[in-house]
C-alpha positions, -999 to 999 in steps of 0.1 A, spaced: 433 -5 -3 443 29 -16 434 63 -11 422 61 -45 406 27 -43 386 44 -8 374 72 -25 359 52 -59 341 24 -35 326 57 -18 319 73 -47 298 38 -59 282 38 -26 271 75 -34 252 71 -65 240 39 -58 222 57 -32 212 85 -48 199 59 -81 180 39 -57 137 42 -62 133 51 -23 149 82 -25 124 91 -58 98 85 -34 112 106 -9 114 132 -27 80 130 -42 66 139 -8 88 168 -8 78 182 -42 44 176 -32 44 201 -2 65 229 -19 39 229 -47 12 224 -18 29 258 -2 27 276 -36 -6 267 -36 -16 277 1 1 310 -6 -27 318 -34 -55 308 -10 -42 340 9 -32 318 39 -2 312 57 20 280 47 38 282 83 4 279 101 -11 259 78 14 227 80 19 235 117 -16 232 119 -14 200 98 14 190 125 -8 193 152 -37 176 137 -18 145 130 13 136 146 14 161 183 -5 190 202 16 208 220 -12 230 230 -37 203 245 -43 201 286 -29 167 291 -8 145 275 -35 125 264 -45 149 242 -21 154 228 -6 125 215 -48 117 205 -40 134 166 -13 107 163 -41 78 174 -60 98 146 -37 93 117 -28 57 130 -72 50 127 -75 64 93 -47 46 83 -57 14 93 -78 5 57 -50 20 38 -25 -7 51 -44 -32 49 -60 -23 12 -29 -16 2 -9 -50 12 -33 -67 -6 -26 -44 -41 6 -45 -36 6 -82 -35 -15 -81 -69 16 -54 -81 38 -83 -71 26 -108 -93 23 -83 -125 -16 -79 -118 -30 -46 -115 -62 -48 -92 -86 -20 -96 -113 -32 -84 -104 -22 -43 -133 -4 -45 -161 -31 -56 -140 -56 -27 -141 -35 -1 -179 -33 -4 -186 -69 -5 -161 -72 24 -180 -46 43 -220 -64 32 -204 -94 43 -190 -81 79 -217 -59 87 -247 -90 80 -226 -114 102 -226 -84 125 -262 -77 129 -279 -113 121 -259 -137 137 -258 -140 181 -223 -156 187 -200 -153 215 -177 -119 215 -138 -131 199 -159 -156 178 -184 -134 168 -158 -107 155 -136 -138 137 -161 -149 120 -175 -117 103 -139 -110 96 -137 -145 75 -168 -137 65 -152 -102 47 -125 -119 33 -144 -146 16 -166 -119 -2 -135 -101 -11 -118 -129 -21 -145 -142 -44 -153 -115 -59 -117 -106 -69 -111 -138 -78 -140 -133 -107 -114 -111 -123 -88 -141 -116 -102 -163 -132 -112 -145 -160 -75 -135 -165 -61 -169 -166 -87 -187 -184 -89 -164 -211 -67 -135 -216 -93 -110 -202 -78 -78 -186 -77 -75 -151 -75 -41 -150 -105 -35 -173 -125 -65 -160 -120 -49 -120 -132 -16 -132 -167 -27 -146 -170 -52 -111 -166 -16 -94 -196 -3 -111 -212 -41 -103 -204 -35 -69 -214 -1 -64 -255 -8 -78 -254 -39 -59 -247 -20 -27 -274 6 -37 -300 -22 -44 -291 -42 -13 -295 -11 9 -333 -6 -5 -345 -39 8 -362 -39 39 -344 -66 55 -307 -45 50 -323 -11 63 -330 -6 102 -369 -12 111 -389 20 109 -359 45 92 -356 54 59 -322 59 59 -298 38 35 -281 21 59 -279 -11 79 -285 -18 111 -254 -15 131 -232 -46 144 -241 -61 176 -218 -52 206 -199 -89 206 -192 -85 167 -176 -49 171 -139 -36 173 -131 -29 209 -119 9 215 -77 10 226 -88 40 236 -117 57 259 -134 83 245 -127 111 225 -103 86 210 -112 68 181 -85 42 177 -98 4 176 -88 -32 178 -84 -25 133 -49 -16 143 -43 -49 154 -51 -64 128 -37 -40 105 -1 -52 121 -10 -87 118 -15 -86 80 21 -67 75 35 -96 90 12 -122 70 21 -100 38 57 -107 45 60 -141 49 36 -150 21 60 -125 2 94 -138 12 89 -176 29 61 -189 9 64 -216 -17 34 -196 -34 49 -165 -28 78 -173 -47 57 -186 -74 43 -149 -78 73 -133 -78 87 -151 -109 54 -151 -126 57 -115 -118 91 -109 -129 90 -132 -162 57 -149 -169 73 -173 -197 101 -181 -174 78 -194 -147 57 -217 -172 86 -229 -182 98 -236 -149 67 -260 -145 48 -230 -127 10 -227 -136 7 -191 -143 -30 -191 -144 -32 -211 -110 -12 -184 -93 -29 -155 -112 -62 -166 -98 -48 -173 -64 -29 -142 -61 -58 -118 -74 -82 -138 -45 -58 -131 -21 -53 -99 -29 -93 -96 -26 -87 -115 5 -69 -79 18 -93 -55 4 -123 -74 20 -106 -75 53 -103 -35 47 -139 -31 44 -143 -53 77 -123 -25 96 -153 -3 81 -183 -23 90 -172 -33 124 -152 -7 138 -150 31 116 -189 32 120 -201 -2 127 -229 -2 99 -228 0 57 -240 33 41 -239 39 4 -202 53 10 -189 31 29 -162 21 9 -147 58 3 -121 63 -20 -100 33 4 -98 15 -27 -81 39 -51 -59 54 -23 -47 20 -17 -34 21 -51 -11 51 -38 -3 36 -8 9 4 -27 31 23 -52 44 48 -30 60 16 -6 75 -1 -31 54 -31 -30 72 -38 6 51 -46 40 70 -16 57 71 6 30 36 -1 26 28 3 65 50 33 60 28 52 33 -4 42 50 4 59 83 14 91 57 -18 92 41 -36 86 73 -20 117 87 -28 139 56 -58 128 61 -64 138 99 -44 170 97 -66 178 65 -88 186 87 -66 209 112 -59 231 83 -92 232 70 -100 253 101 -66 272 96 -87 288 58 -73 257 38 -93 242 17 -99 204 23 -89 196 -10 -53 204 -5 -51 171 12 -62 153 -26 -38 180 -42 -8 162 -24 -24 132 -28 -27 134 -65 12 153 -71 28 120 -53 6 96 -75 21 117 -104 58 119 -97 55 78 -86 43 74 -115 70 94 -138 102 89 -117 126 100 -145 112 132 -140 121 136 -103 153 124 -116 156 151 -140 148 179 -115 170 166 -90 196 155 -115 195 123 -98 216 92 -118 198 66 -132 190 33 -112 220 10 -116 201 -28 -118 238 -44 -108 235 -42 -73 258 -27 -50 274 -61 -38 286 -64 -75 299 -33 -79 321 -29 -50 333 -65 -60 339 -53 -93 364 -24 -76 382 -55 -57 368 -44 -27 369 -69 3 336 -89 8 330 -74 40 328 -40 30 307 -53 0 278 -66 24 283 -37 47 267 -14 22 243 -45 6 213 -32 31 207 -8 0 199 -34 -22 166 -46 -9 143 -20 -19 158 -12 -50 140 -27 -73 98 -38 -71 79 -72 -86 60 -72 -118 52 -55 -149 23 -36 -131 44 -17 -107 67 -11 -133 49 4 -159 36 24 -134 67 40 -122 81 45 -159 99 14 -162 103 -8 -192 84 -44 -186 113 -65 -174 141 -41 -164 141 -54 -131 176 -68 -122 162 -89 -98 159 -128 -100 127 -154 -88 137 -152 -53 135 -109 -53 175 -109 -47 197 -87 -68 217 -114 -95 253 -104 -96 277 -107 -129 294 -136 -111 317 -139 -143 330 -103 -141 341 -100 -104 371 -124 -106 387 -106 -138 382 -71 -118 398 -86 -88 430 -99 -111 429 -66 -129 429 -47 -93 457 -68 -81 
């Protein structure tokens, strides 16, 4: 191949690069903390000690007496994270299949009821004990999502309005269910439970000061149960193409309202298990807030991975860090709500990627795929597939996640089995022509 023919294939590889939705991400984060430093700057403090401060809330201490201690902010962000993970595998799975779940909030609660009454009511040996309030938190989430489901492939009803009102459901049930004597701890007045019994509990990694629990575990397990469901499932590839073209898949002999129901169930499945981690390990009882905001920030977590297990394990452990180090800068003259500021800039430039396109002056996201390209150049199938690792995250399941990262309902060039489809007619002429 020519010197010529060398510096085109590189210059492909380039913008493919540069077009591909990772990077968008990337640079979202970025974006956020410049306009997170503009903003420190007006508080009067320093932006130097304020994200050093951040550093050593979250990822290392340098200053701490042993090593223990120091590495303890990075068991930190790695225990907040742990609901964000596993809320936001089972959006993104929803995202997947075109279906956008709301309603984290109102499963995460029923998950949490559910764990916490096992937990306290029930006398069952330790490992079983813990399973079965687990199952017990995915059930509840499960069904209650699956109300939403149901509703969606029976008649039409929106998912994402139909989640929102079983959020308000959820959140007067939980006040109501917290009034009744037999929910509230004998002799308080307090709005809470009683806590789980010992053999139901998360056990600590960690001695104390370290918070850090067996949720992390678990947290790891459903990353890998997200991925095969996603990528070696017979059910997962159903949601996939009912995700990518709904009519395509009925016509296909797939029933779209079986796997809508199923997929929004599992998906409540997830959030359940996230409000398990709560009840049985974050503080072992239920509260009115027990569910937080894990729900909605889960949403985030979802869209700023891709809809992938590692990307979505990846954005977890990044919101879990802003969130311990929020606290770091706090004492630093930072107001805690500069963590929600960052927050709420990434939702924003996920959401809009053309304009971190247009900042960055970024090329638009070629939906050929690299493979195809370089073939198109003549290039030898080797080098093709040495650059095709660039391929897999290009491009993320359903109309949901779409629409909420600017792009038109069906642009996605990928096919029912999430693989980029190559112009198989147009490679052979380009070769000739190259020849």
């Amino acid at each position: 191949m020519n010197k010529t023919a060398h510096q085109s294939k590189a210059m492909i590889v380039l913008r493919h690069v540069l077009g591909t939705r990772w990077l968008v991400a990337i640079l979202a984060v970025l974006i956020a903390f410049a306009l997170g430093a503009i903003l420190i700057v007006m508080t009067g403090a320093s932006v130097s000690e304020a994200y050093y401060a951040m550093f050593r809330g979250a990822v290392f201490d340098p200053n701490a007496a042993s090593f223990q201690r120091q590495i303890k902010p990075l068991t930190d962000s790695l225990f907040y994270a742990i609901p964000l993970i596993i809320g936001g595998l089972g959006l993104a799975l929803g995202f997947r299949a075109g279906l956008f779940n709301i309603g984290g909030q109102g499963q995460v609660v029923f998950g949490a009821l559910a764990a916490v009454w096992v937990g306290f009511s029930l006398h069952l040996p330790p490992v079983l004990h813990t399973a079965v309030a687990l199952g017990a938190a995915m059930l509840a989430g499960a069904v209650y999502a699956g109300i939403a489901g149901v509703l969606k492939a029976r008649t039409g009803a929106n998912e994402v309005i139909v989640t929102i009102m079983l959020n308000s459901i959820a959140g007067l049930a939980l006040g109501y269910i917290l009034s009744q004597k037999a929910w509230q701890v004998a002799g308080s007045n307090q709005p809470q439970t009683p806590k789980v019994a010992e053999t139901a509990a998360f056990t600590r990694l960690l001695p104390a000061p370290f918070k850090l629990h067996g949720g992390i575990v678990i947290a790891l397990l459903a990353v890998c149960v997200f991925w095969w469901l996603i990528e070696r499932s017979t059910l997962g590839f159903q949601l996939r193409a009912v995700g990518a073209n709904p009519d395509a898949a009925r016509t296909a002999g797939i029933s779209v309202g079986s796997v809508t129901a199923a997929t929004m169930a599992i998906s409540g499945a997830f959030m359940g298990l996230a409000g398990a981690n709560e009840a049985l390990g974050t503080i072992g009882y239920v509260s009115r807030d027990v569910a937080g905001s894990i729900g909605f920030d889960a949403i985030t977590v979802a869209l700023l991975g891709r809809n992938k297990p590692l990307g979505t394990f990846g954005a977890g452990l990044l919101f879990g860090a802003f969130k311990a180090g929020g606290y770091a800068m706090q004492a630093k003259g930072v107001p805690i709500n500069m963590i929600l500021i960052l927050q709420s800039v990434i939702v924003l430039l996920i959401a809009a990627p053309a304009l971190v396109r247009w900042l960055f002056r970024l090329p638009k996201e070629n939906k050929t795929g690299l493979r195809a390209q370089l073939a198109a150049l003549g290039a030898d199938p080797a080098d093709a597939s040495a650059g095709a690792a660039a391929d897999a995250p290009a491009a993320t399941d359903g109309k949901a996640a779409g629409a909420a990262t600017g792009e038109p309902e069906g642009a996605s060039a990928q096919g029912a089995d999430g693989g980029e489809r190559e112009p198989r007619d147009r490679a052979p002429e380009s070769k000739g022509e190259a020849r």
